[in-house]
C-alpha positions in Angstrom: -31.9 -18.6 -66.8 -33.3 -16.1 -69.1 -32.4 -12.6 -69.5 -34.4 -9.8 -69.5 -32.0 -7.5 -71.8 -34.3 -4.3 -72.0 -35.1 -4.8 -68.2 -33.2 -2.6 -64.9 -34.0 -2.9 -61.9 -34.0 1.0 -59.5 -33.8 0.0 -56.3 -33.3 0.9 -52.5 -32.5 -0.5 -49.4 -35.7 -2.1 -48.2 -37.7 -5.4 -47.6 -39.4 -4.5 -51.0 -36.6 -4.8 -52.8 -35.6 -7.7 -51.1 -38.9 -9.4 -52.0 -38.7 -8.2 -55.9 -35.1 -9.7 -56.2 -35.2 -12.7 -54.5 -38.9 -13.7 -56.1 -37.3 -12.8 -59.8 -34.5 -14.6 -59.0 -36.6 -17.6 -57.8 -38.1 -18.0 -61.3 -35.0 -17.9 -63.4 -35.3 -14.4 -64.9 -32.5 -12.0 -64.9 -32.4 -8.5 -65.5 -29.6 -6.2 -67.6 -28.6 -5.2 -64.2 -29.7 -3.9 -60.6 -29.0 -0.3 -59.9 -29.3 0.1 -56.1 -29.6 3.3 -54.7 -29.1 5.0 -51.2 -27.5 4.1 -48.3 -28.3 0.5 -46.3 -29.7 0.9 -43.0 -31.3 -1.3 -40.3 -34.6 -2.9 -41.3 -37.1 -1.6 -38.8 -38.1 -4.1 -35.8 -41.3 -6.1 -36.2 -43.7 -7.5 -33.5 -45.0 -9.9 -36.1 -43.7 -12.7 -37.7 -41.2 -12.0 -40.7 -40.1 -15.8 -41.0 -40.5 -17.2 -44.8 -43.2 -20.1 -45.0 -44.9 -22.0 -47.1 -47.3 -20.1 -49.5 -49.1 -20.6 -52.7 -47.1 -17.2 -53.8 -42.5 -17.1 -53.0 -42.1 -15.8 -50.2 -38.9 -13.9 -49.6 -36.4 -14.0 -46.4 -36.0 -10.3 -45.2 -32.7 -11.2 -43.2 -30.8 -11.1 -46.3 -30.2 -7.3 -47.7 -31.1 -5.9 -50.9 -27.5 -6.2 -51.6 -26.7 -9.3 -50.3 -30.1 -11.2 -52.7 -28.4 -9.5 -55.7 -25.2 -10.9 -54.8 -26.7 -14.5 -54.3 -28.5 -14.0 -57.9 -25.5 -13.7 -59.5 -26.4 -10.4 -61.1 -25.0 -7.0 -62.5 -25.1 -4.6 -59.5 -24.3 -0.9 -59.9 -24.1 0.7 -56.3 -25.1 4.5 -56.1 -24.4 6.5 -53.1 -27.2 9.3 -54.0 -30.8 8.6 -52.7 -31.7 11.3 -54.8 -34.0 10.1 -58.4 -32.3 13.2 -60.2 -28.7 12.6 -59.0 -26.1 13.1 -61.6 -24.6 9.5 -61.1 -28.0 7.4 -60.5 -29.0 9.3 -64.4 -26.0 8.5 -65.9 -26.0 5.0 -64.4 -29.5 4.8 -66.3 -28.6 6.6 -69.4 -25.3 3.9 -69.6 -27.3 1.2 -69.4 -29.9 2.6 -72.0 -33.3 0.2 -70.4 -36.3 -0.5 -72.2 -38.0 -0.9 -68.7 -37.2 0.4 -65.3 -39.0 -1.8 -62.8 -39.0 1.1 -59.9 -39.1 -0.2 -56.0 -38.0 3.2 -53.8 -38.4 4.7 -50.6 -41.4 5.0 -49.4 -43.3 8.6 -50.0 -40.4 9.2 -52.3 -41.5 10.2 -56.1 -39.8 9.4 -59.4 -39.1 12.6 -60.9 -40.1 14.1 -64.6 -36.4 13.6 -65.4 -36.4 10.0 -64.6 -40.2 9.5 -66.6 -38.7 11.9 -69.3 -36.5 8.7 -70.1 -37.9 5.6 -69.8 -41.3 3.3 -68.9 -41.2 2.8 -64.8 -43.3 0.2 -63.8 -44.7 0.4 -60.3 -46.4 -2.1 -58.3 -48.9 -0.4 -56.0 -50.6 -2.1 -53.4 -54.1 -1.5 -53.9 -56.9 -2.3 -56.3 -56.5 0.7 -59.1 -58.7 2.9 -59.6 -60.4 2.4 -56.5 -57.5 2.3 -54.5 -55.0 5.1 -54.5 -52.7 6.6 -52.0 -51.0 5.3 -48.8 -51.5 1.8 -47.0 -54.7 0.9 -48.7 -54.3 -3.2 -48.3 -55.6 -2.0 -44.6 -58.2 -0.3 -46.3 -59.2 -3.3 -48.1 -58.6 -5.6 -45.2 -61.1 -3.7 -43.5 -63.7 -3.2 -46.1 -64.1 -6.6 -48.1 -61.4 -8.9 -46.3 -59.0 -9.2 -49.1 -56.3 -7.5 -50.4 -54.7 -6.4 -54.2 -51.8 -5.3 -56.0 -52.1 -3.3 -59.3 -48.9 -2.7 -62.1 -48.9 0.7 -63.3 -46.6 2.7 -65.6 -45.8 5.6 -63.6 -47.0 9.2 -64.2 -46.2 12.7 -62.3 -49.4 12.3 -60.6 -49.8 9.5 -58.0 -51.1 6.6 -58.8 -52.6 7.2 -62.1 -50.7 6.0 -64.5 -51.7 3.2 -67.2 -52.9 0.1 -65.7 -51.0 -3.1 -67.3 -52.1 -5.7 -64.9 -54.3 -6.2 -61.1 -54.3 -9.2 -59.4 -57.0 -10.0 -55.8 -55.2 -11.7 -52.8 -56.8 -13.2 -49.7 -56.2 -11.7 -46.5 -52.2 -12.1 -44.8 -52.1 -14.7 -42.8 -52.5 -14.6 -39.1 -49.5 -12.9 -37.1 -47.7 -12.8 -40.5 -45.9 -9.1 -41.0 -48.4 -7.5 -43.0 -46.2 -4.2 -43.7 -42.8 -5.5 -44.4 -43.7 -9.5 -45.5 -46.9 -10.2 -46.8 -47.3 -6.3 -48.7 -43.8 -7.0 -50.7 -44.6 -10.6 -51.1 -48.2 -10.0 -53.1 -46.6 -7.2 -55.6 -43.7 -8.9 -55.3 -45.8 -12.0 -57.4 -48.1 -9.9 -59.6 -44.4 -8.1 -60.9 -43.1 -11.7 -61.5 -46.2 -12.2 -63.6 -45.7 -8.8 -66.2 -42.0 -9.6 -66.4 -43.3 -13.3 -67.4 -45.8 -11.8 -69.8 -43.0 -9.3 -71.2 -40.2 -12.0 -71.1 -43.1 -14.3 -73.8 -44.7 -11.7 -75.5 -41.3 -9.1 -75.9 -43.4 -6.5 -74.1 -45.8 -5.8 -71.1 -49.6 -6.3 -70.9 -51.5 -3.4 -73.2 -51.8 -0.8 -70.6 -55.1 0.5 -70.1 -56.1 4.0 -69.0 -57.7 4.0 -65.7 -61.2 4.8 -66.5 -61.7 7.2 -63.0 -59.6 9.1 -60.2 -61.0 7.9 -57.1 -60.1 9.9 -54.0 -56.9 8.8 -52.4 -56.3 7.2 -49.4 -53.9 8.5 -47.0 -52.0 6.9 -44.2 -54.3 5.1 -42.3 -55.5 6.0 -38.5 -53.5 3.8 -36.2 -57.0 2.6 -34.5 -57.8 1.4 -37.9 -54.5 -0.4 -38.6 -55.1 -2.4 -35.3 -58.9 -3.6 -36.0 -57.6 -4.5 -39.5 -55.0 -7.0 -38.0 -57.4 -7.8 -35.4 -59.5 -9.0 -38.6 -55.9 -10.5 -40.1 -55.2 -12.7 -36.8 -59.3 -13.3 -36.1 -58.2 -16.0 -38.9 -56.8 -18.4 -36.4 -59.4 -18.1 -33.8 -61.7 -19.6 -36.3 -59.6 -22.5 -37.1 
């Protein structure tokens, strides 16, 4: 096992974090400690398949909680009731545990305030090829556009999605009938954040970040009609086997 002393984990109740934990885990490298935030509640119901299997990335299992994965890891768990970024315990949790790195996974539309970034480097993973894609659900985007999908690391700024770029990775298309939202979105930054921690873990810090040279306009939650033809596209996959 080998620690990641300057390294804390922020995270809430949801399959991302379950996916960031348990793929961290599943490589051997351990943070200073997990602070999870918020209060636990049911994982929404899927009509797709959530079930691990067998892919050239980890794939998590969702039926065990963000708690739960922590647990299993063996880890340093700090529990905060507050959902709030700017609460007075989830700060002084921080401030305690004095992190080189936050590696941030939240709720989502929920923004890490100037008095978190005041503090400390937050690496995000954002699903999307950055610069060209910012905003909301863009792997449906880029389902639908060139048949592939991305994840991009980013130090996090005040403005979305903007911040330094340290590292983008391409991925193929989900598989067919695989959950696209709550599975295969987590897994893929779920593997590029596994790959900067690696990188930081060798080198004693993370890739040179890089200014991101434009903003692009940014995506917002996509259309429902266009959700459905881009996993119409996902699950036209097995009709061509």
């Amino acid at each position: 096992m080998s620690q990641h002393n300057g390294i804390v984990l922020l995270c809430a109740h949801t399959a991302r974090s379950v996916a960031y934990i348990q793929a961290i885990h599943h490589v051997g490298l351990v943070p200073k400690a997990v602070i999870l935030y918020g209060e636990a509640s049911a994982q929404p119901q899927s009509q797709r398949d959530l079930r691990p299997r067998a892919l050239p990335w980890f794939c998590p299992d969702l039926s065990v909680s963000a708690e739960q994965s922590v647990l299993n890891a063996g880890w340093e768990l700090i529990r905060v009731a507050d959902r709030a970024l700017d609460g007075e315990q989830l700060l002084r949790s921080l401030a305690s545990l004095a992190p080189e790195l936050v590696v941030y996974s939240g709720y989502g539309g929920q923004l890490v305030p100037p008095s978190l970034l005041d503090k400390v480097d937050v690496l995000h993973i954002h699903s999307g090829m950055l610069p060209q894609y910012r905003g909301s659900t863009t792997l449906y985007h880029e389902v639908l556009e060139h048949a592939g999908c991305a994840a991009s690391a980013i130090l996090l700024t005040p403005t979305i999605d903007t911040g330094p770029l340290v590292a983008t990775r391409a991925y193929p298309m989900p598989p067919a009938d695989m959950d696209v939202d709550y599975l295969y979105d987590n897994l893929i930054r779920a593997d590029l954040l596994v790959e900067v921690l690696r990188h930081h873990r060798r080198e004693g810090q993370l890739p040179p970040p890089m200014s991101q040279p434009s903003l692009m306009p940014a995506y917002f939650i996509i259309h429902p009609l266009l959700k459905h033809l881009a996993l119409k596209r996902v699950d036209s996959q097995k009709e061509a086997l």
